[in-house]
C-alpha angles and dihedrals in degrees: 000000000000094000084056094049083045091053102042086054097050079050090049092046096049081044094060090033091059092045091051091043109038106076096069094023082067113043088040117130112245148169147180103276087027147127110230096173102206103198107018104191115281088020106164141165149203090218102079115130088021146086115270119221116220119196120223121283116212110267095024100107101206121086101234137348114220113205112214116181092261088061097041087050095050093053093048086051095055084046093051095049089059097054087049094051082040089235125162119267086251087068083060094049089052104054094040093051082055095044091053094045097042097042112350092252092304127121106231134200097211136029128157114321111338095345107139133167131018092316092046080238121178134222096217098059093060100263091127138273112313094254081055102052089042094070106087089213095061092037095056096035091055085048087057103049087049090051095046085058092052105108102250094339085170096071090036110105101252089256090065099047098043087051096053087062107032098034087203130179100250109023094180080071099080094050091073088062104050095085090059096038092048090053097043083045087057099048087048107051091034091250125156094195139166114256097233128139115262091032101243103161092048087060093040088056100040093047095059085038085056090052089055107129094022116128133251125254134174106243092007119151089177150228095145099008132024133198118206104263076033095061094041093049105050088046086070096043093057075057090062078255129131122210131162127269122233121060091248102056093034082060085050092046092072158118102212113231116199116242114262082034101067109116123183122315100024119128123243122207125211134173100038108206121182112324097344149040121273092207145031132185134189111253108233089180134260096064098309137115136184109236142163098235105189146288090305103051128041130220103312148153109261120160113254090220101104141103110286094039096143100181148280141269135192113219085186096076092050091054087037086058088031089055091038 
């Protein structure tokens, strides 16, 4: 019982996060390459309690999307479901960008032949009885364990992924809708994150948030303890992106980012010995980070603005000329 309380307030909280948040996450200027910050500190809005109107982004097809608070719960929902599996937020992007294609975030009694429900899912393909397939829980959770089959479904452009799982008639379908499931995505899970495609730094940053509460250990890659270069690591590996593993060579690793002009993502170096930093933590935006401090503390938000701050680099930049 108290795992389901748990759990309806997390949904109520997404839900009064996204209606805080939507009005200028949505009509927020991005592009690929870009930051698009979902909920800047002190964000606020005169749009609480009702729909939010989004204006068309280039390539949606559609004028305008409304967002009702079924819709606003549904994509919490589909949100929520990912922290608890401890996806990336790509996962996230992926089943919202369906959602919004199959059903427009509704959960509908009715689709082409026997759809049913937000992912338009059908009884007779094996996806579960229609009671069953009407309950958004079950329908996004079965999203999610076909997608997590899929071979590298991280690195797969979204209408790949989302047609590996949902084997639908026009797959190019599901592309116009990323941009608008990336940035309700954001606002949801308190990312600042860079609009690219993949969404590299959205895995990056809900890797090390999922890791929140976990304990520090010297020499630790997870998954029960992290150190802090073990933290960060594995945080880009659950990108699809290799960097090295200790603080020092990751500072080496670059590229080097001049302060005032770090984004999300980025790495931040502190205690510098000798020739190179003794710790690193993962930039969140406005002035946090996520770290693992030290034996006496666990994986936790600090702010990166103190006295030993050294610098910051952006691995990003080095996988994205790497990948060019």
């Amino acid at each position: 019982m108290k795992a389901v309380a748990a759990g309806a307030a997390l949904l109520l909280l997404l839900v009064s996060v996204f209606v805080a948040a939507a009005s200028s996450i949505l009509t927020a200027s991005g592009t690929p390459g870009s930051v698009a910050c979902a909920l800047p500190s002190g964000t606020a809005s005169s749009t609480e309690g009702t729909p939010v109107a989004a204006p068309a982004f280039t390539g949606i097809a559609s004028t305008a999307v409304a967002m009702d608070s079924e819709q606003q719960t549904h994509a919490a929902l589909i949100v929520q479901l990912a922290m608890e599996r401890s996806l990336p937020a790509r996962a996230a992007v992926i089943a919202v960008a369906t959602a919004l294609q199959e059903s427009q975030l509704r959960n509908l009694r009715y689709g082409h032949l026997d759809s049913l429900g937000l992912f338009q899912q059908r009884p007779s393909q094996g996806w579960g009885t229609p009671e069953r397939i009407l309950n958004p829980r079950y329908a996004t959770a079965t999203f999610y364990d076909r997608l997590v089959k899929v071979r590298r479904w991280e690195q797969l452009p979204l209408t790949r992924a989302a047609q590996a799982v949902q084997r639908s008639a026009r797959p190019d379908a599901y592309a116009p809708w990323e941009p608008l499931a990336q940035r309700l995505v954001d606002a949801l899970t308190g990312s600042c994150v860079s609009l690219i495609p993949g969404g590299q730094v959205a895995a990056v940053i809900a890797y090390a948030h999922a890791q929140l509460g976990k304990p520090y250990l010297w020499g630790a890659e997870g998954p029960a303890a992290f150190d802090c270069s073990g933290l960060t690591m594995r945080a880009y590996q659950a990108a699809g992106i290799t960097i090295p593993r200790v603080a020092a060579d990751q500072w080496r690793h670059g590229p080097p980012i001049p302060s005032g002009q770090e984004q999300p993502g980025d790495l931040a170096f502190f205690n510098m010995q000798a020739d190179s930093p003794g710790h690193v933590g993962l930039v969140l935006g406005g002035g946090q980070m996520i770290h693992a401090p030290n034996r006496r503390s666990v994986v936790r938000i600090d702010t990166y603005h103190r006295g030993d701050l050294i610098g910051f680099t952006r691995p990003l930049l080095r996988f994205v000329k790497a990948a060019g």
